[in-house]
ROLOBA-62376 format. One line per field, with one value per atom (N, C-alpha, C): residue in three letters; atom name; x, z, y. Coordinates in nm, 3 decimals. Atoms other than C-alpha are relative to their C-alpha. Layout:
<torros>
residu ALA_...
atome CA_...
c1 X_...
c3 Z_...
c2 Y_...
</torros>
This chain:
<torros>
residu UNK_UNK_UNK_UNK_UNK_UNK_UNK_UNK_UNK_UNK_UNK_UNK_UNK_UNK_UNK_UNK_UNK_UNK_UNK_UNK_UNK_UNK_UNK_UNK_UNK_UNK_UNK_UNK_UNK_UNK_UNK_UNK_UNK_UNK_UNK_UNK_UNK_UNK_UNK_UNK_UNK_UNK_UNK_UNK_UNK_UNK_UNK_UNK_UNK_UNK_UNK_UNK_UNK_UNK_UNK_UNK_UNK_UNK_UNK_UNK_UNK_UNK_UNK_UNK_UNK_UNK_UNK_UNK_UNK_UNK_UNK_UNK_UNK_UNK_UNK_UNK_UNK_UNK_UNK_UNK_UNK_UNK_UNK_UNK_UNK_UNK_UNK_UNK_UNK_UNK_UNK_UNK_UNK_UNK_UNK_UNK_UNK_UNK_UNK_UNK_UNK_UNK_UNK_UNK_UNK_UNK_UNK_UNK_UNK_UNK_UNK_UNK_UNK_UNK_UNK_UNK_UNK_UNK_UNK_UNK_UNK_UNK_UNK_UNK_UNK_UNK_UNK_UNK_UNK_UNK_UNK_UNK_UNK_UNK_UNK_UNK_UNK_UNK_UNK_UNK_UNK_UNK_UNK_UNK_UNK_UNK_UNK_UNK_UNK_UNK_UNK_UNK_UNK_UNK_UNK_UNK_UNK_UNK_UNK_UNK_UNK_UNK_UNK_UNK_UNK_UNK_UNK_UNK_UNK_UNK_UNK_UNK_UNK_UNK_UNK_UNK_UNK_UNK_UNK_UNK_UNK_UNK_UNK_UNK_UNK_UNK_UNK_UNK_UNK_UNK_UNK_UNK_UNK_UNK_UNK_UNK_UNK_UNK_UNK_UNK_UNK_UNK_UNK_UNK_UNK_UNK_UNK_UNK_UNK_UNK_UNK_UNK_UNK_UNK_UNK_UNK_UNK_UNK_UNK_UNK_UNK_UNK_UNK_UNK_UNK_UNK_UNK_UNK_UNK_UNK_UNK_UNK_UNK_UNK_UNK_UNK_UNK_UNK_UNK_UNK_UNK_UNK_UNK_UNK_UNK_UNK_UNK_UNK_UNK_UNK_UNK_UNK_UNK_UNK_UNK
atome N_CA_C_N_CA_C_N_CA_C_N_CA_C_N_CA_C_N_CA_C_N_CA_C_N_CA_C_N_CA_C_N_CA_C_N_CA_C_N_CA_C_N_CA_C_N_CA_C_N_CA_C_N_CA_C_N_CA_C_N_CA_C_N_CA_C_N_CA_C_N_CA_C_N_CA_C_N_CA_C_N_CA_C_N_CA_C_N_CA_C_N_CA_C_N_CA_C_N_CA_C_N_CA_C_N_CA_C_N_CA_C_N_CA_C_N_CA_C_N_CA_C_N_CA_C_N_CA_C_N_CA_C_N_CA_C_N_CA_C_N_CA_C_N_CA_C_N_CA_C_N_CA_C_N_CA_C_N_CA_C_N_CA_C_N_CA_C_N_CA_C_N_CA_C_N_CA_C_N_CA_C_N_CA_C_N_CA_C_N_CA_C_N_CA_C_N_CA_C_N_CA_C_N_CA_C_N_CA_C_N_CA_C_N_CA_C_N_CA_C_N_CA_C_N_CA_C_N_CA_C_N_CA_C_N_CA_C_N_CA_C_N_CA_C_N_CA_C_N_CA_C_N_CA_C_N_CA_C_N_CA_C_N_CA_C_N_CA_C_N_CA_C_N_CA_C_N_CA_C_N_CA_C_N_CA_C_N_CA_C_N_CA_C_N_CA_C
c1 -0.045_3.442_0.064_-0.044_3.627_-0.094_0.023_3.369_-0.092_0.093_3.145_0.122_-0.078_3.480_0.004_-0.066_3.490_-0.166_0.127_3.117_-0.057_0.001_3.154_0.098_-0.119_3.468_-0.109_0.116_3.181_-0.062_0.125_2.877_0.088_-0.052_3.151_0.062_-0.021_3.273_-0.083_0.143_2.918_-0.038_0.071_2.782_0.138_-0.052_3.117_-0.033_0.028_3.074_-0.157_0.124_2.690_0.016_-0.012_2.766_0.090_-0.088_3.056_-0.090_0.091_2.799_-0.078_0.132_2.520_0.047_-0.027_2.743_0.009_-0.009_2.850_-0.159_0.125_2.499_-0.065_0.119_2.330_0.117_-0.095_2.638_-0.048_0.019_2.571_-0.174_0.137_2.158_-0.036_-0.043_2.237_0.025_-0.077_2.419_-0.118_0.112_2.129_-0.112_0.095_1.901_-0.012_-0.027_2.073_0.030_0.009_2.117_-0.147_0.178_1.705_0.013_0.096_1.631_0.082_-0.066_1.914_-0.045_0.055_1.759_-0.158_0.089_1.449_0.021_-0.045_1.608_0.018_0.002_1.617_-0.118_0.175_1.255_-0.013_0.067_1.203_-0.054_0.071_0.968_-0.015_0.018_0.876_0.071_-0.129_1.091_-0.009_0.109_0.825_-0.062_0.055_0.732_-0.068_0.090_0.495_0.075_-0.148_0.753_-0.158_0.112_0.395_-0.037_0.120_0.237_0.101_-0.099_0.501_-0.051_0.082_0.246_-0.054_-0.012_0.175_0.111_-0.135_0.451_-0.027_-0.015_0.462_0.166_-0.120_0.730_0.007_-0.024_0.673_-0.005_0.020_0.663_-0.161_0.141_0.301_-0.032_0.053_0.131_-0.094_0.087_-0.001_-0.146_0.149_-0.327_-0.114_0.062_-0.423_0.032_-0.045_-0.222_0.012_-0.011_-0.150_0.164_-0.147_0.247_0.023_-0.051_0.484_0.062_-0.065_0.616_0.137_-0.221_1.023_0.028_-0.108_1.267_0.016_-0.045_1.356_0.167_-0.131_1.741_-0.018_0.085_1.738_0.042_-0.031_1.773_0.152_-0.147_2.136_0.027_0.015_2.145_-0.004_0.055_2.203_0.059_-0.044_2.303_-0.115_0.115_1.979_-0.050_0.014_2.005_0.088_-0.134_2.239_-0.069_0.006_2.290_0.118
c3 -0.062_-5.615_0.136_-0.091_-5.356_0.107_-0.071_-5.204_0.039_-0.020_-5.187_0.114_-0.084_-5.020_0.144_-0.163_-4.727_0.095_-0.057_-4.690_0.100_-0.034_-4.617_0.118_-0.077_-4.388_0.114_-0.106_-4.164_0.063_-0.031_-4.206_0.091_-0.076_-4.059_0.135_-0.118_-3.769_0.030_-0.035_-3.691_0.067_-0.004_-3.696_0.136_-0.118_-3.454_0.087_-0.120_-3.199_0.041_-0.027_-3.221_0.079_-0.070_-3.111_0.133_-0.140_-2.863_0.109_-0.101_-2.693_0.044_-0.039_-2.656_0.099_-0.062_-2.531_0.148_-0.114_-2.235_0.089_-0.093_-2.192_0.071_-0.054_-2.129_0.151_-0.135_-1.845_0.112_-0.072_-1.675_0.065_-0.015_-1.679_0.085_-0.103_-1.527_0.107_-0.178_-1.202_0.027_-0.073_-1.185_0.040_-0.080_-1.181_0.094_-0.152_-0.937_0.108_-0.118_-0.729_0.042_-0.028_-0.758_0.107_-0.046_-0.655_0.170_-0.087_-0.356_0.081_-0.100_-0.202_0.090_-0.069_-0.136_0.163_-0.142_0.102_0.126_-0.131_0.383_0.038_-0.050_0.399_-0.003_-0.036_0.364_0.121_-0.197_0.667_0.014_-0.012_0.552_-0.005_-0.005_0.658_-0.050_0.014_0.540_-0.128_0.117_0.179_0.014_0.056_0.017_-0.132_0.161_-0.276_-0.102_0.101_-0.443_-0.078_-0.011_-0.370_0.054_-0.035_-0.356_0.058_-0.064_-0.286_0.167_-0.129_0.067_0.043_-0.068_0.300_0.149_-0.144_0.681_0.075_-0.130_0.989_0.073_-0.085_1.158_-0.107_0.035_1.059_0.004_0.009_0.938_-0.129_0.142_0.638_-0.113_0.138_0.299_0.031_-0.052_0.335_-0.149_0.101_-0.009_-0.028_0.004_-0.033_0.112_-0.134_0.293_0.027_-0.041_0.242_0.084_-0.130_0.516_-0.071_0.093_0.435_0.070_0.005_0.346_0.059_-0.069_0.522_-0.060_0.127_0.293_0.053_-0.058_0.367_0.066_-0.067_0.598_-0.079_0.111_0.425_-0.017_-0.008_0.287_-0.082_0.003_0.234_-0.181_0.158_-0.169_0.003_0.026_-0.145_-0.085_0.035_-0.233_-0.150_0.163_-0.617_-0.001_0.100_-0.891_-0.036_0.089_-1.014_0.066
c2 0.123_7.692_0.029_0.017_7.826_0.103_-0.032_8.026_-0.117_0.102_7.684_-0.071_0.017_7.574_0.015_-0.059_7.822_-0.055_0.013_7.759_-0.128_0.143_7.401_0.000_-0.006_7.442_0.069_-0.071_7.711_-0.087_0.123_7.446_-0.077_0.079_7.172_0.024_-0.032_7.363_0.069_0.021_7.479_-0.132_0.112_7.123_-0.040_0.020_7.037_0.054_-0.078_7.301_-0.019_-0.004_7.241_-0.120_0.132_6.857_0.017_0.006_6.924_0.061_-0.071_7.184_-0.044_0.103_6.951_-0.105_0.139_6.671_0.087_-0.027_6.886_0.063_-0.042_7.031_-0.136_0.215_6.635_0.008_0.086_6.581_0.134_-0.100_6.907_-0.016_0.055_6.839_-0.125_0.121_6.529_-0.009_-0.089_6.656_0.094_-0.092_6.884_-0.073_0.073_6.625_-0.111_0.059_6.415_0.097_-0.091_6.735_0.030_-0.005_6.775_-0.119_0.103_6.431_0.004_0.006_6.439_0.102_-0.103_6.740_-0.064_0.009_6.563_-0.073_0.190_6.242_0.140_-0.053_6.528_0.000_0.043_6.552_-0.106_0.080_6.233_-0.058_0.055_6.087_-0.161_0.146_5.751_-0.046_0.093_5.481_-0.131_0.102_5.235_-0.016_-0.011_5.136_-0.118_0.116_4.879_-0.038_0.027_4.666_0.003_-0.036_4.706_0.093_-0.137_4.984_0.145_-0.114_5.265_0.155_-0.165_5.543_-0.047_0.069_5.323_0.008_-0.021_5.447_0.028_0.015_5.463_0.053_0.007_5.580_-0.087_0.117_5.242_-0.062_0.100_4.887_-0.055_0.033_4.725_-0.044_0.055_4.613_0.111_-0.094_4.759_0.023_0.021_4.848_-0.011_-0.001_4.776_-0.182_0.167_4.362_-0.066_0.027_4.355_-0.113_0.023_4.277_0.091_-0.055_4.381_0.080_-0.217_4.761_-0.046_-0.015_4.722_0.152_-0.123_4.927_0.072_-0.079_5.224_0.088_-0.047_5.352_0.111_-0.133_5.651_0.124_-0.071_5.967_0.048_-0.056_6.080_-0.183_0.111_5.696_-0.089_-0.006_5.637_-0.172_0.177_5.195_-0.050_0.079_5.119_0.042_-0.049_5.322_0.002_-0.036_5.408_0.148_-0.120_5.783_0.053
</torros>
């Protein structure tokens, strides 16, 4: 009985430390993948999207060339108003 005891007392601080470790791994993964996506906005070139057609992008002002809406402004790079993360 009491070695079924200690066994259970292990299993339960196992199963804690397994959860606390996970929670901090997801927040850490997170920051990495808003540090990914934030590296790109320096390259970015296009200043020019399609609210359609997102693979249609341009450095001037003009129209889609697939609907033929007028290509939105896109923030300049560095520029995060226009998302959340």
């Amino acid at each position: 009985m009491k070695n079924l005891k200690n066994i259970l007392i292990v299993t339960a601080g196992i199963a804690v430390f397994a959860l606390v470790s996970s929670c901090n791994k997801s927040d850490s993964g997170s920051s990495a993948q808003v540090e990914e996506e934030h590296s790109g906005h320096a390259q970015m070139a296009a200043k020019y999207v399609c609210p359609m057609h997102a693979k249609i992008t341009s450095d001037k002002p003009g129209k889609c060339s697939e609907c033929g809406m007028a290509l939105k402004e896109t923030g300049a790079a560095g520029d995060h108003s226009k998302h959340d993360h």
